[in-house]
C-alpha positions as CSV (number, residue, x, y, z in Angstrom):
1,X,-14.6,-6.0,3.0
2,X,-15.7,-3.1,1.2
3,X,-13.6,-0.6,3.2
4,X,-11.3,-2.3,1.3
5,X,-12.0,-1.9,-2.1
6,X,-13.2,1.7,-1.2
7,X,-9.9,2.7,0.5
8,X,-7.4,0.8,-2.2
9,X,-9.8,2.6,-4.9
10,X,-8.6,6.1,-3.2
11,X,-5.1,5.3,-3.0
12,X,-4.6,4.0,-6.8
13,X,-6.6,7.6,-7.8
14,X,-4.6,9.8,-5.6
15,X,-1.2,7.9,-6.7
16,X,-2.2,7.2,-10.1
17,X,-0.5,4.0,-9.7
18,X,-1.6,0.0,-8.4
19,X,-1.6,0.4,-4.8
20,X,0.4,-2.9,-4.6
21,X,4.1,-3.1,-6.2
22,X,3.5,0.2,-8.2
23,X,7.5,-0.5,-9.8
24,X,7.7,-3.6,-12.0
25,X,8.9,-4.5,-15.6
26,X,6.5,-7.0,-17.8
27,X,7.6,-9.4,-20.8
28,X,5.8,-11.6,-23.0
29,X,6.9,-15.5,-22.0
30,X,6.1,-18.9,-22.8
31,X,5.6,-21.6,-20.3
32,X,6.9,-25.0,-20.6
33,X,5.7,-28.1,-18.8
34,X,8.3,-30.4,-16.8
35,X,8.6,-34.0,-18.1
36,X,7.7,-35.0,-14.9
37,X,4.6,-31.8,-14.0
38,X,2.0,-34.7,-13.7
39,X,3.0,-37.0,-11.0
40,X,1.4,-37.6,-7.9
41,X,3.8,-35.7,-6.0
42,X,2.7,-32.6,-7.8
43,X,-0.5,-32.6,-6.8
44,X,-2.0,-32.3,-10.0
45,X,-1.7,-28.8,-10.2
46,X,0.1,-29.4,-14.2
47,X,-2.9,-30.9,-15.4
48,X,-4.9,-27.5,-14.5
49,X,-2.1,-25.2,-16.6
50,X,-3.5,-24.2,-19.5
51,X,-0.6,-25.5,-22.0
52,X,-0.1,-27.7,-24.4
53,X,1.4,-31.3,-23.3
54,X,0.9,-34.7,-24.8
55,X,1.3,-36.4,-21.3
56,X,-1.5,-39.0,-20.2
57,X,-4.6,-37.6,-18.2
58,X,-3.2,-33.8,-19.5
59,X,-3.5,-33.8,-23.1
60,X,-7.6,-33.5,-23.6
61,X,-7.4,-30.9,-21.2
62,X,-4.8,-28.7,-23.4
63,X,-4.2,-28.0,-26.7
64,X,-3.0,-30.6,-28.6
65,X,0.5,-31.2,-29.6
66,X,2.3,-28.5,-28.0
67,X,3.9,-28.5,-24.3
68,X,4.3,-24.6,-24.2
69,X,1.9,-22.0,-23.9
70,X,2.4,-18.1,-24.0
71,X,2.1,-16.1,-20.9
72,X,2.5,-12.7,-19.4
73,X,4.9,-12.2,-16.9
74,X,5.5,-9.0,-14.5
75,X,8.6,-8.8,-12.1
76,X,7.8,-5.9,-9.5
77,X,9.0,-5.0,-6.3
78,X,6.4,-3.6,-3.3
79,X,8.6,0.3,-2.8
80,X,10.6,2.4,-4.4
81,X,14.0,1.7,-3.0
82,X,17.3,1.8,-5.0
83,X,18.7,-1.2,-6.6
84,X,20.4,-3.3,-4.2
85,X,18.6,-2.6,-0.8
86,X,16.0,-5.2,0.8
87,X,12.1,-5.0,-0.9
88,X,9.7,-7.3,-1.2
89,X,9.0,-8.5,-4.8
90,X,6.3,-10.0,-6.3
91,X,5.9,-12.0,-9.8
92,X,2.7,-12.0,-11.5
93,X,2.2,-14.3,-14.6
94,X,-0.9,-14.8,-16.5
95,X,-1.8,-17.8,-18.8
96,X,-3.2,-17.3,-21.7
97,X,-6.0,-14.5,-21.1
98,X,-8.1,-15.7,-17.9
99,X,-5.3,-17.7,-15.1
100,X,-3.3,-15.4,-12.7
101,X,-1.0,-16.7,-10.7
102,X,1.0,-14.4,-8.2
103,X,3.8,-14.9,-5.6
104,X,6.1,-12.8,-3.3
105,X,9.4,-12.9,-1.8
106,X,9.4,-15.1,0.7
107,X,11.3,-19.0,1.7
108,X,10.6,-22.6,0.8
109,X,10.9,-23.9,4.4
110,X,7.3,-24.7,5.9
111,X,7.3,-22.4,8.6
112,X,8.4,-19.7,6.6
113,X,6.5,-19.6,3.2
114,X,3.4,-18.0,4.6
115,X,5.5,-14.6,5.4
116,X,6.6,-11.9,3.1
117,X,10.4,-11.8,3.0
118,X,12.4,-9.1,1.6
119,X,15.6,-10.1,-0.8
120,X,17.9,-7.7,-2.5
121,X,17.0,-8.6,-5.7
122,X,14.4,-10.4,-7.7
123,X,16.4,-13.3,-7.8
124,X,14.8,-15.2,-4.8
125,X,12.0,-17.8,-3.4
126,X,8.6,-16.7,-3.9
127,X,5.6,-17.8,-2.7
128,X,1.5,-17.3,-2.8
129,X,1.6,-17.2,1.0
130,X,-2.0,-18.8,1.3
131,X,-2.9,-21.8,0.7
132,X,-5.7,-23.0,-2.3
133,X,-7.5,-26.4,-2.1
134,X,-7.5,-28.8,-5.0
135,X,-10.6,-31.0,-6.4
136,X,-9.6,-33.7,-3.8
137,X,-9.2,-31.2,-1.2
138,X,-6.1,-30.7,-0.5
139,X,-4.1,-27.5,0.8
140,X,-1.9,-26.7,-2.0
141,X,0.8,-23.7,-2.0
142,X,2.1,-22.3,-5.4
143,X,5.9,-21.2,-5.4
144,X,8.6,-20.1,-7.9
145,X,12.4,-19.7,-8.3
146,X,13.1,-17.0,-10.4
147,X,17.0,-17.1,-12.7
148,X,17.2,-13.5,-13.7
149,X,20.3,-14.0,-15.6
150,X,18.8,-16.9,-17.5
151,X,15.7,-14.7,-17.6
152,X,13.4,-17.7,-16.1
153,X,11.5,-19.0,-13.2
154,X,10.8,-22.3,-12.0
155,X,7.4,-22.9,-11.2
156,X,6.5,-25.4,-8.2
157,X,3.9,-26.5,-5.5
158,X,3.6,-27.9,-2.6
159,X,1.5,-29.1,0.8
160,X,1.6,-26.7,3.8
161,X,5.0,-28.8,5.2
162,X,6.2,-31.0,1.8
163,X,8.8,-30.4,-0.6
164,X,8.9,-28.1,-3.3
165,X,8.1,-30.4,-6.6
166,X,8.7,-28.3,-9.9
167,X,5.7,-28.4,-12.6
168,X,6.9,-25.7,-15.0
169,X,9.4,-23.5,-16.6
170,X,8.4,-20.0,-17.6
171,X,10.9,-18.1,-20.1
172,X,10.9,-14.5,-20.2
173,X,10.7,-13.2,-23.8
174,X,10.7,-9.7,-25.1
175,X,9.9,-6.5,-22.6
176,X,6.9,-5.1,-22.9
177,X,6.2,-0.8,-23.0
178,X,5.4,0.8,-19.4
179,X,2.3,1.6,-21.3
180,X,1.3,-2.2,-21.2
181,X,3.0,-2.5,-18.2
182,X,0.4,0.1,-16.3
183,X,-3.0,-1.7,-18.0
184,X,-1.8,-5.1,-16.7
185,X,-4.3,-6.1,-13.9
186,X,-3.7,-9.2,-12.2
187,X,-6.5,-10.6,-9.3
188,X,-5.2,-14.2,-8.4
189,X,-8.5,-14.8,-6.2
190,X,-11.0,-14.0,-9.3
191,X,-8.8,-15.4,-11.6
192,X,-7.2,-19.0,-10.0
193,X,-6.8,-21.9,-11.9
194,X,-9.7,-24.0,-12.3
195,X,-10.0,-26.6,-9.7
196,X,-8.0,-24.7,-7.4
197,X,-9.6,-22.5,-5.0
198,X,-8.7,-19.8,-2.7
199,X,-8.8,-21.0,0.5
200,X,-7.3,-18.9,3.2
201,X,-8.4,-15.4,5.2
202,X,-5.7,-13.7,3.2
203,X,-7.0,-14.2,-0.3
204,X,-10.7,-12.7,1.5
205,X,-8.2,-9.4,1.5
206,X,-6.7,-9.4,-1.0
207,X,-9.5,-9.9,-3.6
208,X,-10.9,-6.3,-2.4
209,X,-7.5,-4.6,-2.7
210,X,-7.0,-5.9,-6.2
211,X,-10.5,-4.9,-7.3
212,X,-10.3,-1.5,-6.0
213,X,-7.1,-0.7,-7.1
214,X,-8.5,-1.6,-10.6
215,X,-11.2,1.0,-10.0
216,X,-9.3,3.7,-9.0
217,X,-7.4,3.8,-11.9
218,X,-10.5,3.0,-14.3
219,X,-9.2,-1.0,-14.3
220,X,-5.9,-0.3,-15.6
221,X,-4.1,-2.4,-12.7
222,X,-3.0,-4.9,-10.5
């Protein structure tokens, strides 16, 4: 795997610029939990966000009293083509200062959410493609709905052929500068949510990328 990070490192030097989704606008947010985030149909996954809900099983895990916690949340899109034409976009959104979870264009039906699919616009389906495993071992896949003109996403999971359950509400806040927006560095492999873990040949690649890309631009990105 070290080609890899070797070859990504290159590329982010020469382009001065993350070798993945380069183009991408980044906002402070604030995640919400779902009333209903904890139920067995969800997998658990809620209980592992890091913010604030007073639900049963969830609340000694988070801090107390709250059912929001702030994020960071980047909207990109993989090449540079003008507004309107087909790309494949990404989301990115870190909680609190240590959880990265990111997804790309791509469909809720089972056979489809392991591909990258390219929309016209970042209003779309998105998925994290791979698959992680739970503490009970189960193969989970992350997904969102992003609203740009209510400037939110809609967070859900799901088993390799189940529905789509909603856990979470992310609301975009205030843009940040293009200055923040290049330091942002997002690794979803080094950086899942505790007790969910990579488990697919596809986050092995990706991990590499990320890192190197980091490197070549002295770890100021994705």
């Amino acid at each position: 795997m070290e080609i890899l990070f070797h070859a990504a490192s290159v590329v982010a030097r020469l382009r001065g610029a993350r070798v993945m989704h380069p183009r991408g606008r980044s906002f402070k947010g604030t995640l919400v939990m779902l009333p209903r985030a904890t139920t067995r149909s969800g997998h658990g996954v809620a209980e592992r966000l890091p913010a604030g809900t007073s639900r049963r099983g969830v609340s000694e895990r988070l801090p107390a009293g709250t059912g929001r916690r702030g994020v960071t949340v980047r909207l990109s899109k993989a090449t540079p083509t003008p507004r309107g034409w087909p790309d494949v976009f990404g989301l990115a959104i870190r909680l609190g200062d240590r959880f990265d979870l990111l997804v790309t264009s791509s469909s809720p039906r089972p056979l489809l959410r392991h591909l990258f699919l390219p929309a016209r616009g970042p209003a779309t389906f998105y998925s994290s493609l791979a698959a992680y495993r739970d503490r009970r071992d189960r193969r989970v896949y992350l997904g969102a709905r992003v609203d740009p003109g209510a400037r939110s996403a809609t967070l859900a999971v799901a088993s390799r052929f189940g529905r789509w359950v909603p856990v979470a509400r992310v609301l975009f806040g205030r843009r940040l500068s293009r200055r923040v927006d290049r330091r942002l560095a997002f690794n979803p492999v080094r950086h899942a949510l505790p007790g969910l873990t990579p488990a697919s040949w596809i986050h092995r690649l990706r991990d590499p990328v990320y890192r190197g890309s980091q490197h070549g631009r002295s770890g100021r990105g994705r």
